[in-house]
C-alpha positions as CSV (number, residue, x, y, z in Angstrom):
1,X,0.0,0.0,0.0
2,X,1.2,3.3,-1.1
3,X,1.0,6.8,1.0
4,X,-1.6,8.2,-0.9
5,X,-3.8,4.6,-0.2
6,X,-2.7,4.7,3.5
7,X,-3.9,8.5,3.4
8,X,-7.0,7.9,1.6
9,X,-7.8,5.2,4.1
10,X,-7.2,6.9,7.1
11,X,-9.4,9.7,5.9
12,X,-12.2,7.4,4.9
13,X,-11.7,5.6,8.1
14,X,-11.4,9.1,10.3
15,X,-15.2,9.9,8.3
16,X,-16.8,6.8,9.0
17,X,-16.0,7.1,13.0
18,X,-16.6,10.6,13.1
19,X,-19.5,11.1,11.2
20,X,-20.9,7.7,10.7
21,X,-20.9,7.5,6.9
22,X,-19.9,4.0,5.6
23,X,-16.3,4.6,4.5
24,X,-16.8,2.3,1.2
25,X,-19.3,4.9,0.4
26,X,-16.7,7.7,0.2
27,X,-15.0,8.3,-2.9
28,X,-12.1,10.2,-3.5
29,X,-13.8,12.8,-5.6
30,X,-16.4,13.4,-2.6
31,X,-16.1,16.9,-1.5
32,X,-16.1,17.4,1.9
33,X,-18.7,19.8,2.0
34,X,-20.8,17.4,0.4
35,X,-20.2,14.9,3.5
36,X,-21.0,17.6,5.9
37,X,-18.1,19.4,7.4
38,X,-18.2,22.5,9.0
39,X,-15.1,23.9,10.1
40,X,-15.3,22.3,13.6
41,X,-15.0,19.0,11.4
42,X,-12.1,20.2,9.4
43,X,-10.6,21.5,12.2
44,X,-10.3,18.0,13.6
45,X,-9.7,15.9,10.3
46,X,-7.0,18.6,9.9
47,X,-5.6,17.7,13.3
48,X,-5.5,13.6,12.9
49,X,-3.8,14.4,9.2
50,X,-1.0,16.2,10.9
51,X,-0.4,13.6,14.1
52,X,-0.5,10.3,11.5
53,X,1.5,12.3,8.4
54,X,3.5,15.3,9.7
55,X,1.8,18.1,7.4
56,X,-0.6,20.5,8.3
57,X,-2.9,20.4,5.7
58,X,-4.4,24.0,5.4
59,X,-7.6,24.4,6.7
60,X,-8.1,26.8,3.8
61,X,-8.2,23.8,1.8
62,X,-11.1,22.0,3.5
63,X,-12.9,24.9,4.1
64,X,-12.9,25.9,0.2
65,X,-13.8,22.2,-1.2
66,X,-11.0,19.9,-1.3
67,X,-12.1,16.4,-2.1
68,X,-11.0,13.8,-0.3
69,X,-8.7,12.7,-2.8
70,X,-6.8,16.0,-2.4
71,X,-6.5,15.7,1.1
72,X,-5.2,12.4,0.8
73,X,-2.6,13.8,-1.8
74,X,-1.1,16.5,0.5
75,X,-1.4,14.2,2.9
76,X,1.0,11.8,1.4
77,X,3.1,14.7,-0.2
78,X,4.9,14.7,3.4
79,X,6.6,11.2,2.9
């Protein structure tokens, strides 16, 4: 498994406990919007990106509608 899978997984993952939507049901071209953050919720996916991978992932980013896919890809940009 690559960074960007182990990224994408841990955000599915991170969503499904969260926010209770089925993780298989998240795509990577879901915007998170979409799903139902707020900032609060960014706030802390933010967080959990930066203890597991080491980058802060700007919360601009969530805020103005990254996908899931995207997050997963700055995610794994830090490795």
């Amino acid at each position: 498994m690559g960074v960007y899978d182990e990224a994408l997984t841990m955000i599915t993952t991170w969503i499904e406990t969260n926010m209770g939507l089925p993780a298989d049901t998240v795509s990577p071209d879901a915007r998170l919007a979409h799903l139902g953050f707020d900032y609060l919720l960014g706030e802390e996916l933010s967080t959990a990106i930066e203890m597991k991978f080491g980058v802060d992932v700007l919360d601009t980013m969530i805020e103005e509608g990254a996908t899931v896919g995207q997050l997963a890809k700055a995610a794994a940009s830090a490795s």
